[in-house]
Every structure is written in structure tokens, then in C-alpha cells.
C-alpha positions as CSV (number, residue, x, y, z in Angstrom):
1,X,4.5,-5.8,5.1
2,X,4.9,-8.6,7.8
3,X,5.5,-11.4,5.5
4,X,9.1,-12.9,5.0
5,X,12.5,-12.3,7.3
6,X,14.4,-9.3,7.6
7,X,14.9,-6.1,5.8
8,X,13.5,-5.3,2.3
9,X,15.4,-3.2,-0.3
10,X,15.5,-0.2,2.2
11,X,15.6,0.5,6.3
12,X,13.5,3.6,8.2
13,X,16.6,6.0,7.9
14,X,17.2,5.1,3.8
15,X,15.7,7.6,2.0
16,X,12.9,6.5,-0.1
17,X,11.5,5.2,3.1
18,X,11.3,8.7,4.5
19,X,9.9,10.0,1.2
20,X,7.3,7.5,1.2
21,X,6.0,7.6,4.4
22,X,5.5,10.7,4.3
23,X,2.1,12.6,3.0
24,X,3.5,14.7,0.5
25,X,3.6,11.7,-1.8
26,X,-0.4,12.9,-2.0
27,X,0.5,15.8,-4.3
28,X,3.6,13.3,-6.3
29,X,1.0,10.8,-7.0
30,X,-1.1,12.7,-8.8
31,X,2.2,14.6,-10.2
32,X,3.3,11.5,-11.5
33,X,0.2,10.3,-13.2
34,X,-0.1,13.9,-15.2
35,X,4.2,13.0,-16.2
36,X,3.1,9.8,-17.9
37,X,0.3,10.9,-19.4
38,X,2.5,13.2,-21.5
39,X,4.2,10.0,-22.8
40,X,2.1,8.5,-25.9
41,X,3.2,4.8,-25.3
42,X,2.4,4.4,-21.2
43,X,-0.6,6.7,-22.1
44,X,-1.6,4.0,-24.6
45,X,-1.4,1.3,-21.6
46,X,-3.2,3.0,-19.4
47,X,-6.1,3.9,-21.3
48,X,-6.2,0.4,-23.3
49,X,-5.3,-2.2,-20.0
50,X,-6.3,-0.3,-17.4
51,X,-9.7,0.1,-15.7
52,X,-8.4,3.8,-14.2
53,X,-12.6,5.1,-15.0
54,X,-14.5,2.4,-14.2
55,X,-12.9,1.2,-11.0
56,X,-10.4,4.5,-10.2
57,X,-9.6,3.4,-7.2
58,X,-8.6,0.0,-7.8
59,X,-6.7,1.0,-10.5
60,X,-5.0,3.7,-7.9
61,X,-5.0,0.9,-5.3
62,X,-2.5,-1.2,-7.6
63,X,-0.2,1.3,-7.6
64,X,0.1,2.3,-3.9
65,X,0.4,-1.6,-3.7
66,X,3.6,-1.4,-5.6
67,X,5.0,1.4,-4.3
68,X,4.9,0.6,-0.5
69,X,5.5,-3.6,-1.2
70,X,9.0,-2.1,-3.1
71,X,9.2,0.3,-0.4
72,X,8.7,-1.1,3.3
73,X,8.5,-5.3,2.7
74,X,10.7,-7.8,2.8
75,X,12.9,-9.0,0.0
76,X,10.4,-12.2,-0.2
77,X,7.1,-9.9,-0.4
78,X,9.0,-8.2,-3.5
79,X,9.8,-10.9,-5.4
80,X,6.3,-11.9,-5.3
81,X,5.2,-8.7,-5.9
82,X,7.5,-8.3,-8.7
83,X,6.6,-11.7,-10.2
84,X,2.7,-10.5,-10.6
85,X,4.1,-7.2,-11.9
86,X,6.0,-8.7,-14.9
87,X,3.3,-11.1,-15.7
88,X,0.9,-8.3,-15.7
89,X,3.4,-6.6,-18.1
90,X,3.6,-9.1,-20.8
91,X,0.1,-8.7,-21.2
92,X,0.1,-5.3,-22.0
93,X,1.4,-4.0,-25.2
94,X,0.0,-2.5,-28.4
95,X,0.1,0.4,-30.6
96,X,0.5,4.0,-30.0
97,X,1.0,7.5,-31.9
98,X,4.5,9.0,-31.4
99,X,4.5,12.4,-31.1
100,X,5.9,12.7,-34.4
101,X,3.0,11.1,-36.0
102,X,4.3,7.8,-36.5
103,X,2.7,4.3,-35.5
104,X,4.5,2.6,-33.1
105,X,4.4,-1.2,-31.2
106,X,4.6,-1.5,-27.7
107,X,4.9,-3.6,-24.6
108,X,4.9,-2.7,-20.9
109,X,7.9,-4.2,-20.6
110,X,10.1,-2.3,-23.0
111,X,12.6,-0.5,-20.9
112,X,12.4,2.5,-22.5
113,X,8.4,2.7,-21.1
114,X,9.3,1.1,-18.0
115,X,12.2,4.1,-17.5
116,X,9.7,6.7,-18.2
117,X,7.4,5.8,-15.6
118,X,10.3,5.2,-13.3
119,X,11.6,8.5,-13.9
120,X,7.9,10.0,-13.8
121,X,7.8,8.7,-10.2
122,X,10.8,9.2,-8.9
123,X,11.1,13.1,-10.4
124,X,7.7,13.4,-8.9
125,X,7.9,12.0,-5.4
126,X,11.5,14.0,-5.2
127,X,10.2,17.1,-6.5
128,X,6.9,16.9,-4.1
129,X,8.9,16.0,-0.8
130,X,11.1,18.7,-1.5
131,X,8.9,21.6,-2.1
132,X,5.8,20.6,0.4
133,X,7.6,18.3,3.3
134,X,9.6,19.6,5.5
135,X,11.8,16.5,7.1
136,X,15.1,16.5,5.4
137,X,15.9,13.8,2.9
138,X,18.5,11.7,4.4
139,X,21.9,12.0,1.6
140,X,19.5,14.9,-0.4
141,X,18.3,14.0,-3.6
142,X,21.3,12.0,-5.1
143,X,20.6,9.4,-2.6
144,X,17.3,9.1,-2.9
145,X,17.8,8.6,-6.9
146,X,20.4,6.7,-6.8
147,X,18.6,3.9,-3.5
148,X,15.1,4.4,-5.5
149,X,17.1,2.9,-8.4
150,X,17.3,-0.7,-7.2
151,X,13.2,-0.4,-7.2
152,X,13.0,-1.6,-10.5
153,X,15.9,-3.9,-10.8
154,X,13.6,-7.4,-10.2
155,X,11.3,-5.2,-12.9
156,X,14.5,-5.8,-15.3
157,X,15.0,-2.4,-15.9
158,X,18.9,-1.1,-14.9
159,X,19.8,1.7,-17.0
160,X,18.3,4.4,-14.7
161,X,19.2,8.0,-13.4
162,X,21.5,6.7,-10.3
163,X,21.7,10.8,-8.9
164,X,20.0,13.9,-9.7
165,X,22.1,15.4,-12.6
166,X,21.3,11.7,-13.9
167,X,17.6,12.5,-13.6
168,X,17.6,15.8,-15.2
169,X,19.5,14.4,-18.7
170,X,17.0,11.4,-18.9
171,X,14.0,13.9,-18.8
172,X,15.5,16.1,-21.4
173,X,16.2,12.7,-23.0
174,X,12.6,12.4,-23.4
175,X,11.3,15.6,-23.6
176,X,10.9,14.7,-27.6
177,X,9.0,12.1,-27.0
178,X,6.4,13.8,-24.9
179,X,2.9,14.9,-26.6
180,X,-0.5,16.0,-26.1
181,X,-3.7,14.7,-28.2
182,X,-7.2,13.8,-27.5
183,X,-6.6,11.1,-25.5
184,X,-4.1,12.7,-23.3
185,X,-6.4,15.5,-22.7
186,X,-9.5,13.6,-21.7
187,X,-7.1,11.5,-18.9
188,X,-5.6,14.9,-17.7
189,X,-9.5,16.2,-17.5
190,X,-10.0,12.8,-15.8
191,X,-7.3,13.5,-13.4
192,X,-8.4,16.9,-13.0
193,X,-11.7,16.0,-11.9
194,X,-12.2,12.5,-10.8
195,X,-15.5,11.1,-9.5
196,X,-14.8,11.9,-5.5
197,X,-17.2,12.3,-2.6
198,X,-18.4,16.3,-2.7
199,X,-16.6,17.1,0.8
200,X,-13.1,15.3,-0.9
201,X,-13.0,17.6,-3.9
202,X,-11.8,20.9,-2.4
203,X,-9.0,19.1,-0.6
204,X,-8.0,16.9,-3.7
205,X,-8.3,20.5,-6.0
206,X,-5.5,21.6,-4.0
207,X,-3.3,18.9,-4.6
208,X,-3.7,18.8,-8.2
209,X,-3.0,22.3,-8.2
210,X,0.2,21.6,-6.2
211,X,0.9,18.7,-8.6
212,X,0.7,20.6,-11.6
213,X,2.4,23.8,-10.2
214,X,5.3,22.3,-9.1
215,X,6.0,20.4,-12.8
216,X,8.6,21.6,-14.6
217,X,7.6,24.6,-17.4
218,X,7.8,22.2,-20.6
219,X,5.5,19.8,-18.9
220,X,2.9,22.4,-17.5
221,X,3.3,24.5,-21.3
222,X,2.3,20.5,-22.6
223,X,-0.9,20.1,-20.3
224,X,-2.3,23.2,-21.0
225,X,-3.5,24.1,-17.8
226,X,-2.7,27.2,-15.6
227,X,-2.2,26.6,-12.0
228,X,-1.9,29.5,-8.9
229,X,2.0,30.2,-8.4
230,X,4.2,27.7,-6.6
231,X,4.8,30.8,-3.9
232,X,0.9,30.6,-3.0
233,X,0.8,26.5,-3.0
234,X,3.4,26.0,-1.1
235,X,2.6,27.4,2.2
236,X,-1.1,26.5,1.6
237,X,-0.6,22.7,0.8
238,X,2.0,22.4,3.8
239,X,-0.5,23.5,6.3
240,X,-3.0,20.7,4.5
241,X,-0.9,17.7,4.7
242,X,0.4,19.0,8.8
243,X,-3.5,19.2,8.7
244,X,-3.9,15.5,7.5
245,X,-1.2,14.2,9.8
246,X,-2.5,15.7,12.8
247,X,-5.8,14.4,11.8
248,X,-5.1,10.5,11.6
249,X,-2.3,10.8,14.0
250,X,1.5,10.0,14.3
251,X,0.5,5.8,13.4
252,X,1.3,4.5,9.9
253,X,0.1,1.0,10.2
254,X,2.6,0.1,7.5
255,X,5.0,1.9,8.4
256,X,4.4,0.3,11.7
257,X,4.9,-3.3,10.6
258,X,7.4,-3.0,8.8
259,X,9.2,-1.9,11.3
260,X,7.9,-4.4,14.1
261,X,9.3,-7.2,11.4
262,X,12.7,-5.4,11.0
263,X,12.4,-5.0,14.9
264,X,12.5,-9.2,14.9
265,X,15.3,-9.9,12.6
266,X,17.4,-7.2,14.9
267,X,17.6,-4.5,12.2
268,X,15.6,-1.6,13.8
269,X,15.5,0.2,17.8
């Protein structure tokens, strides 16, 4: 976060930087990770070049990495970031099932995959801040679709939702596409239960909860899975994550120096 000069793709009042830094993206991460595990083909990478069960949280470390680096660092800490991204891309590719039963080649880098997991995230991050946050999105949900877009540009990926009418048509686009099978279940039953400590797993129960509840009613009727109504999680989850913050305090270290470099280029009180 303090490497390079200047701003990044986005300043502390844009608004994926106030969706990101704040702790409902707990219950969009795992949100997000249940969306593209309904897609055949990033299911395929994940469970073929991934290590998400033998090392679960380095696997989950490589994506926080991404998300904040695209988020909070400077244009210079991107394009690096963006560099070992594609490289790790072109490595991964395959074949998968479609949901109509036919066999399929793949690469990481196909943009319809890449939009799929875009759109997994960003639905999932959007839908989570909205229901369980309560800080207002600076420009509402268009502008966070339409800012969150430039994310994947140095990914080479530009025909993405750029508001949220955008986002709804590209997930019915792909609502075809979607499927359940064995593999899909055992990485939701992963995701369900994950090897945590015994004092995490009450805590992390609620989220997926709150993560599944809040998906829309094709995806949950997909998984399989019942979940306690929205009405219930809502209020519930919001007094966890108030709970959380309160806990480790008002500092985000980085947050913090992202904003202590933007503070030396002159582009943040």
C-alpha cells in the first residue's frame, strides 16, 4: 500500500474504497466464493490450480491480496500486481463440464470466466454492504459498478456491467450457464465448513448464513442449502461486524497507509 507515488485507481471518498474497507466484505467474500462455484468453468480452476484445502488460507490470502492492491495502492503496485495475476492466468486452463453436459476448454483468461468472477464479486460485495453495513455508498450502487469496473481493465477484461441494471442482465446472462454436480457440492460443503479454530466456527457460521441468505433465489434454489430468513440475519450479523469493529478498533493499517501515501502526493486531508 505504500509503494509508488500518488493515487491508485480510487481515493477514500470513491466508492469501492468505502465498500472495501469496510467489514461487511466478511459476509461478500464468502458470498462470492459460493457465486463462482455455481459456474462449471472457474469451479474447474479452482479445484484443479488451486490449493483452496490444503493451504485455505493462503489460497484466501491471494485473494484479499488482489482485492485491497486493486483497491487502496498505487497505480505502480497494480501493474505489478496485475502482471503476476495474468501470468498466473495463462497457467491455468483445462477442461470442464457445461451444464448442458458438454466438454468444454478453458483458460483463466477467457473473458467470459474472468466476467463471471468479476461480476461474482462485485454483485456480492454490493449486495453485502447494502444489506449488513450501514455507511452509505457514496453515488449508490451505479457508482460503485460502474468505478469497480476499471478493476479489471489491466486484467484485459472491458466488457463489464458499468451500473446496476448492467449487473442484473449479465447475471441473467449467465444464469444458463450455472450448475450443480459433485464437485460443486463438495467445495460448497468445503465452504460450509472449513477447517477453523473451535472458538472461530460460531462466528464464521453466521456469515455463511448471511452469505447464502442474501443470494439471489436461483442461486440459493442451485446450492441446495436452506438458510434462516434475511429478516433474522440482518440485524444479527450487523451487531457482529459493529461487534468486530469495536473489537480491533477504529485503525485499518491499510487503509491507514494508503492514505498516509495519498497524504504525500497532496491528494488526501
Amino acid at each position: 500500500m505504500a509503494s509508488g507515488e500518488g493515487r491508485g485507481l480510487y481515493l477514500p471518498e470513491d466508492a469501492p474504497w468505502v465498500v472495501h474497507a469496510d467489514l461487511g466484505t466478511l459476509v461478500g467474500g464468502v458470498r462470492a466464493l459460493l457465486m463462482q462455484a455455481l459456474h462449471p468453468g472457474s469451479l474447474a480452476g479452482v479445484r484443479t490450480h488451486s490449493r483452496y484445502k490444503d493451504d485455505p488460507l493462503g489460497r484466501l490470502a491471494g485473494t484479499i491480496r488482489w482485492l485491497t492492491i486493486t483497491t487502496f495502492a498505487s497505480h505502480e503496485a497494480l501493474a505489478t500486481e496485475a502482471s503476476r495475476v495474468n501470468r498466473m492466468h495463462d497457467r491455468v486452463k483445462g477442461q470442464y463440464e457445461t451444464s448442458s453436459g458438454e466438454s468444454r476448454g478453458y483458460r483463466a483468461a477467457d473473458p467470459d470466466l474472468l466476467r463471471w468472477v468479476h461480476i461474482a464479486f462485485m454483485d456480492s460485495f454490493l449486495r453485502s454492504h447494502q444489506i449488513f453495513s450501514t455507511q452509505p455508498i457514496p453515488g449508490g450502487a451505479d457508482a460503485y459498478v460502474r468505478l469497480w469496473s476499471k478493476s479489471v481493465e489491466p486484467l484485459g477484461l472491458t466488457d463489464v456491467p458499468m451500473n446496476e441494471k448492467e449487473l442484473l442482465t449479465w447475471l441473467d446472462h449467465y444464469r444458463g450457464e450455472l450448475a450443480v454436480n459433485d464437485d460443486t457440492r463438495d467445495v460448497i460443503q468445503w465452504l460450509r465448513n472449513p477447517p477453523l479454530p473451535i472458538a472461530a466456527r460460531p462466528v464464521y457460521a453466521l456469515l455463511f448464513q448471511s452469505a447464502l441468505a442474501s443470494l439471489p433465489p436461483e442461486h440459493r434454489e442451485l446450492i441446495g442449502l436452506k438458510s434462516l430468513p434475511l429478516s433474522v440475519l440482518k440485524p444479527i450479523t450487523r451487531t457482529l461486524l459493529k461487534s468486530i469493529r469495536l473489537g480491533i478498533g477504529p485503525e485499518n493499517p491499510l487503509v491507514d497507509v494508503a492514505k498516509s501515501r495519498l497524504q504525500r502526493a497532496g491528494l488526501a486531508l
